[in-house]
C-alpha positions in Angstrom: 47.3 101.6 357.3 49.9 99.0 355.9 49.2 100.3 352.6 50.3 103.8 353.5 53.5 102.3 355.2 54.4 100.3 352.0 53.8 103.6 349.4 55.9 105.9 352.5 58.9 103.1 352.3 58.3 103.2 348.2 58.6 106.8 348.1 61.9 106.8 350.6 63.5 103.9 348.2 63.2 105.7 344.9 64.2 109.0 346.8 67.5 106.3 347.4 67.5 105.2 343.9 68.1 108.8 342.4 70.8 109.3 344.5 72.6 106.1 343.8 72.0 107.6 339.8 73.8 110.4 340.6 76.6 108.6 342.0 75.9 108.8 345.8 76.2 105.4 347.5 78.4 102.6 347.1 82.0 102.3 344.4 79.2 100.8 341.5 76.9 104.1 341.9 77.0 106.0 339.0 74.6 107.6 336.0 72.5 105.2 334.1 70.5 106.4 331.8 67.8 103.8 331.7 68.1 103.2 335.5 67.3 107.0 335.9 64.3 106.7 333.6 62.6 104.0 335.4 63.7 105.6 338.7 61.8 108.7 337.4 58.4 106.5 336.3 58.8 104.5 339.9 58.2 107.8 341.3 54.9 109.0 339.2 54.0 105.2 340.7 53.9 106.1 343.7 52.5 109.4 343.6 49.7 107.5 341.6 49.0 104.9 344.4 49.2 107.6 346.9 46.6 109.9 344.9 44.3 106.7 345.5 45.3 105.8 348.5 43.9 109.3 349.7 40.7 109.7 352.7 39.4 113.1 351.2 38.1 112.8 347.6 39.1 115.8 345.1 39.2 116.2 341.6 43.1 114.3 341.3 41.5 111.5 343.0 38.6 111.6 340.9 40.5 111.7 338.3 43.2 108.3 339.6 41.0 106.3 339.6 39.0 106.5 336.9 41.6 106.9 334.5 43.4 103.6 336.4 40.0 101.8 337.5 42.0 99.0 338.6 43.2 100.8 341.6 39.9 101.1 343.1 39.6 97.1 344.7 42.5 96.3 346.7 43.7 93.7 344.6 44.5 95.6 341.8 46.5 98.4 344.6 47.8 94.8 346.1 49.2 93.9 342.7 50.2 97.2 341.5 52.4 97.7 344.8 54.0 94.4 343.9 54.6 95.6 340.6 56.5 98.8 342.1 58.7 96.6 344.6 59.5 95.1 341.7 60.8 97.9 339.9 63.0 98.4 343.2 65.0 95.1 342.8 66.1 95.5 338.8 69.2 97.2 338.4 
């Protein structure tokens, strides 16, 4: 359950992080073209932990976790959270 609140607030943040890119937010928002790179892989990130993250099996979850076999024990989902939040903080 905590799991789906931390990939829902992960989604909303990179959803934040575009906009900043295209100059919404604050005087020091503007395009980056690195910043809008990593913004664009935090996104396939998340959509990656949510595809596992998933009750009902199909062939995309299948497919998740084999490919990215350490997403099936929770430490590796634990860590690889971690490693998106981190993404978050770089600017």
């Amino acid at each position: 359950m905590l799991s789906v609140a931390a990939i829902s607030l992960l989604g909303l943040m990179s959803v934040f992080r575009l906009l900043y890119n295209f100059g919404i937010g604050p005087d020091g928002a503007g395009f980056n073209l690195f910043f809008f790179i990593s913004s664009l892989y935090l996104i396939s990130f998340v959509a990656l932990i949510w595809l596992v993250e998933m009750d009902k099996p199909n062939e995309h979850t299948t497919k998740a976790k084999v490919y990215f076999n350490f997403l099936n024990s929770w430490t590796g989902r634990g860590f690889f959270l971690i490693f998106c939040a981190l993404i978050l903080v770089e600017k």
